[in-house]
N, C-alpha and C positions, 0 to 999 in steps of 0.2 A: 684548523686545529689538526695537531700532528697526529694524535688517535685514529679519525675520522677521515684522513686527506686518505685519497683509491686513486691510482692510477691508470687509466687506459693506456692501453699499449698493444699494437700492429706489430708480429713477424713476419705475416705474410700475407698473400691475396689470391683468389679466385677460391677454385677448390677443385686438388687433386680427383676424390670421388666422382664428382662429376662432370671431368674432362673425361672418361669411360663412359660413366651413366648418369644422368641427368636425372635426380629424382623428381618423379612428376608433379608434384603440388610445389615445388620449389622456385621462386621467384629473383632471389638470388644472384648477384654477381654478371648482372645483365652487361654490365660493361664487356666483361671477358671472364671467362671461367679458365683462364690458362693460371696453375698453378705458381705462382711466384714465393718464393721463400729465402728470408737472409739468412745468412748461416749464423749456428750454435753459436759461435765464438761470438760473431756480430752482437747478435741478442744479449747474450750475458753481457755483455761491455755497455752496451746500454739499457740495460736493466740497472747494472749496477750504479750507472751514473745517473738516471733518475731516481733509486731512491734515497744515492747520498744527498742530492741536489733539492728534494722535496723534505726529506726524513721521512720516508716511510718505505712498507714492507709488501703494500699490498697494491695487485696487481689484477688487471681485468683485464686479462688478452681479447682484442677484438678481432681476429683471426677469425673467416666462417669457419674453418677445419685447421688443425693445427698441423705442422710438417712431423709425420710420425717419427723422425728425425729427433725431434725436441726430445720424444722422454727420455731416450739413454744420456743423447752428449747435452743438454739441456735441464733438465730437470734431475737427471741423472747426477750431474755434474753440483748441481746446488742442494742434492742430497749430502753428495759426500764433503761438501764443504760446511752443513749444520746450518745453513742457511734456514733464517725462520721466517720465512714469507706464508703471506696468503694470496692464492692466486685462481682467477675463473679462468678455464678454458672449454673452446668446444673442439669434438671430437668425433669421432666415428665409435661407434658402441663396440665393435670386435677387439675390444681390448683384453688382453690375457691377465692372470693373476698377478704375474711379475708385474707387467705392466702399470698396474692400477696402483701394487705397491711403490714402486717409482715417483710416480706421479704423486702420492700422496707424501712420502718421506720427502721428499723434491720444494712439497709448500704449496699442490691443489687441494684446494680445501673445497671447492665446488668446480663440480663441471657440467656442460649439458651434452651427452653423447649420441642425440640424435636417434632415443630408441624409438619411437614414434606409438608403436605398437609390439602385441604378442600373439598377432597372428599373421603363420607363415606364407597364408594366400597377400594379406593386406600387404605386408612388407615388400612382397615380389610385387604387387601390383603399383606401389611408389619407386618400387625399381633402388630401394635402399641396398642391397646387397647382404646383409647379414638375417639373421635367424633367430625366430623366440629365443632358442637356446644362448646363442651368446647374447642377448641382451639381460636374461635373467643372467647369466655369470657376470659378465659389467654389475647389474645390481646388488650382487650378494658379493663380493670382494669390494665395490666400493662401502658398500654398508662396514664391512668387516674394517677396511681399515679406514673409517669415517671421513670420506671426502662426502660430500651434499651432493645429487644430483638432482639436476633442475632435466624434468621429460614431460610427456604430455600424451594418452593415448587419441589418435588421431582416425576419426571414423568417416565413413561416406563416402567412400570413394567406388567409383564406376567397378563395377565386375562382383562386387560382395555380395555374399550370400548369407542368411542364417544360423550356417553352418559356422564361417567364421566366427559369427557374435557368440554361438553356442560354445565354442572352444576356449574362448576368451575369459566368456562366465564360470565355466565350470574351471580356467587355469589358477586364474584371479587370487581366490580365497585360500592358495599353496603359498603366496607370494607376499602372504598380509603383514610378516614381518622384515620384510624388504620394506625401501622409500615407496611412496604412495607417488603417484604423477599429481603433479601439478593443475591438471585440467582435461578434461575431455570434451570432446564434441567433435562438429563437423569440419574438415579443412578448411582453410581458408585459398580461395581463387586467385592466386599473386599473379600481379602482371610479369612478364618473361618465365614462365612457367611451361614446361609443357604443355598440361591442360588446358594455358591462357594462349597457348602459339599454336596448337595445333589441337583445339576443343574436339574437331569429328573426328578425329582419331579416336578418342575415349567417351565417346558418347555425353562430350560436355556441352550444354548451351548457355551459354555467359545471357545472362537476361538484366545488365546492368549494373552500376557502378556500385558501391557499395554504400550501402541504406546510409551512411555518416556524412557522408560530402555533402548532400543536400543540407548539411543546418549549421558548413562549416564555409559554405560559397554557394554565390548566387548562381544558381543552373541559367537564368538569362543571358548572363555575362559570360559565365566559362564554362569549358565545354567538359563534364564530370566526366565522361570516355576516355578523355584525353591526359586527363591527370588524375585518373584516381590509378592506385596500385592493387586494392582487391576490390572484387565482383564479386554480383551476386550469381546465383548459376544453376540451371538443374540439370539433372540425369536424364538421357535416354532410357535408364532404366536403371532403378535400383527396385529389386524385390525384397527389400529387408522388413519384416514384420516391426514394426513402430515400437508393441509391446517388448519384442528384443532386444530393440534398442535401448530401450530406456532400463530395462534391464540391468543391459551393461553399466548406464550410466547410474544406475540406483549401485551399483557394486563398488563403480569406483568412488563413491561420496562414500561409504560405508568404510571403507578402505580409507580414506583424507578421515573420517571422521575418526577412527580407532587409531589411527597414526597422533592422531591433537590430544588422544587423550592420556587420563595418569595412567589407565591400564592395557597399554601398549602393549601389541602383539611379540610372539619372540618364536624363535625356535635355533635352537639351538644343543650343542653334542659335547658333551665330554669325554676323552680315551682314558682307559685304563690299560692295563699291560695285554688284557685277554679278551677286553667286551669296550664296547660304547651304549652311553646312556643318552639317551633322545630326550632333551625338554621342551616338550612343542606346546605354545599359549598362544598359535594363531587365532585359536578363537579362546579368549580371556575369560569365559565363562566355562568354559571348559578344561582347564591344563592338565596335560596328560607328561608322566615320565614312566621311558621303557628303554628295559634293556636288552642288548641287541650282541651275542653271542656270536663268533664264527660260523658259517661264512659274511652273516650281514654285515659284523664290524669291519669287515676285510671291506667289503664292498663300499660301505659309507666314508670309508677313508680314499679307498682308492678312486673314485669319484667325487672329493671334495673340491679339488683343485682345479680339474676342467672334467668337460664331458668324453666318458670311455662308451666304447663298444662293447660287446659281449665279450668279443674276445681279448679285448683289450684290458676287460676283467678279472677272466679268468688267467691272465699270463699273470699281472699283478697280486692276485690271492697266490701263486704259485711259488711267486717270488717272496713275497714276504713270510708264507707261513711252508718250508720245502718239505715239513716231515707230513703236511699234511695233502689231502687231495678232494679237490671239491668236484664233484658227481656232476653230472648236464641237468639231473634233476635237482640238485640241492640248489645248485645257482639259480633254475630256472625259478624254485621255489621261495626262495632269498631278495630276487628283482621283483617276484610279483607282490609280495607281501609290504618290502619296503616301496615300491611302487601306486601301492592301492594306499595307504598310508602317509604319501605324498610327502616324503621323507625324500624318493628319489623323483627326479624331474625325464619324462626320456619322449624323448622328440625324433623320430627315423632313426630308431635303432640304435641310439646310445644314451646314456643314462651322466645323470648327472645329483650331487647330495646338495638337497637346498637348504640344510641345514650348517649354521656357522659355527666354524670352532669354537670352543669355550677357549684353548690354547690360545696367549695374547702373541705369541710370536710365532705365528705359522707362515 
């Protein structure tokens, strides 16, 4: 049926990211992680000719990581031609605003960008390369210009402390009207994975195939070390308090549960020529509207887009409003207020507005 027909579709193979760094639970591309990709031109032209060839529109790139190449002369390109596809791709989560618009006028209607986590120790410790901060901006511009993301927060990994889980729990409930992840829980042990190729390194001990092969083959007959792909595994040391953890995990079902429901979380901003008004219903039993007078409006604007620094702030409020002059105290007083209010997002000293435009064409 022509409604219903998805096509799979390959531009490329290995993965760019981890020809540099190899993130560590990743199993992945065991053949060869050298990045291989056809070009823009290539793809369109067979893009186009399966879905005259099929009649359809809809496309499931099986790419591990797509060539960042695609979104301008690629998706880019089937923007400006009104092309109305639907299309999954995976990606690397440091995607910018423009970017994420691309992709979406382009015809991604879902992606999964690989954010794993939103904490800054956990990230470095899988050796992903990006930052809480750009994975919340990935989620509030894909939210904004409604692509789906398919993510997962991904817990238990060697080196974590409480501290982590505590930052997590307490970011969490800023993020409630962002997409919810998918799943949480412990990593999974892939075979050609760091962890699975070099276990003492990170304090891993593989203690066996994974609990499923036994009821899917005869362990007499074949040898489950030899062909299974994950393991089971413990830690040389994980100190994480158990009630933390589940913590987390009580947060994130709370979060999947208020995302299913009709009284859906929101937070969101409307400008006017002099003020912005704040309508935050992350928590639904509570919704609050506030407004937010110079220099906060200045702020919440000029950190909508991506994340500024102080001073990166302040040049912006100077720019847009010149007859006026904002104080080191009045900004300083302006960040902490929208800051403690969870309006602003700020991670090493730059700040970021987690709330989305009301404006539908930003």
């Amino acid at each position: 049926r022509g409604l219903d027909r998805i096509l799979l579709y390959e531009g490329s193979r290995g993965c760019w990211w981890g020809e540099k760094h190899h993130c560590t639970f990743c199993g992945l591309n065991a053949q060869s992680m050298k990045f291989r990709a056809k070009s823009s031109e290539q793809v369109a032209r067979e893009m186009a000719y399966l879905s005259s060839r099929y009649d359809t529109t809809r496309f499931r790139l099986v790419d591990n990581i797509i060539d960042m190449k695609y979104v301008e002369s690629l998706f880019g390109r089937f923007a400006a031609e009104h092309c109305d596809l639907d299309v999954f791709i995976e990606t690397k989560s440091n995607l910018q605003k423009s970017q994420i618009r691309t992709l979406a006028v382009g015809g991604v209607k879902c992606m999964q960008p690989g954010l794993e986590s939103l904490s800054l120790s956990q990230l470095k410790a899988m050796d992903k390369g990006v930052t809480p901060m750009q994975n919340i901006i990935c989620l509030k511009w894909s939210c904004y210009y409604r692509v789906s993301v398919s993510w997962n927060i991904l817990l238990g990994f060697p080196g974590e402390t409480n501290e982590d889980y505590r930052r997590q729990i307490d970011l969490l409930p800023s993020l409630f009207h962002l997409q919810a992840p998918e799943a949480t829980g412990k990593f999974w042990l892939q075979r050609f994975s760091p962890y699975f190729t070099r276990p003492h390194e990170y304090g891993v001990r593989i203690t066996g195939p994974g609990t499923a092969y036994e009821y899917v083959y005869d362990a007499a007959r074949v040898d489950l070390r030899k062909i299974a792909y994950d393991f089971e595994y413990e830690l040389d040391d994980w100190p994480v308090d158990p009630h933390v953890y589940q913590e987390l995990i009580g947060l994130v079902e709370e979060w999947q549960r208020l995302a299913r429901s009709s009284d859906r979380p929101f937070l969101y901003y409307s400008k006017a020529m002099e003020y912005v008004t704040i309508y935050d219903g992350r928590n639904p039993q509570m919704p609050t509207r506030r407004r937010y007078d110079w220099p906060a409006a200045g702020i919440i604007e000029a950190c909508n887009e991506a994340a500024k620094s102080r001073e990166q702030i302040r040049a912006a409020l100077s720019e847009a409003t010149r007859d006026r002059v904002c104080s080191e105290d009045e900004l300083t007083e302006a960040l902490g207020i929208l800051t403690s209010r969870r309006i602003l997002y700020e991670e090493r000293g730059k700040y970021f507005t987690l709330a989305i435009p009301e404006h539908p064409y930003y």
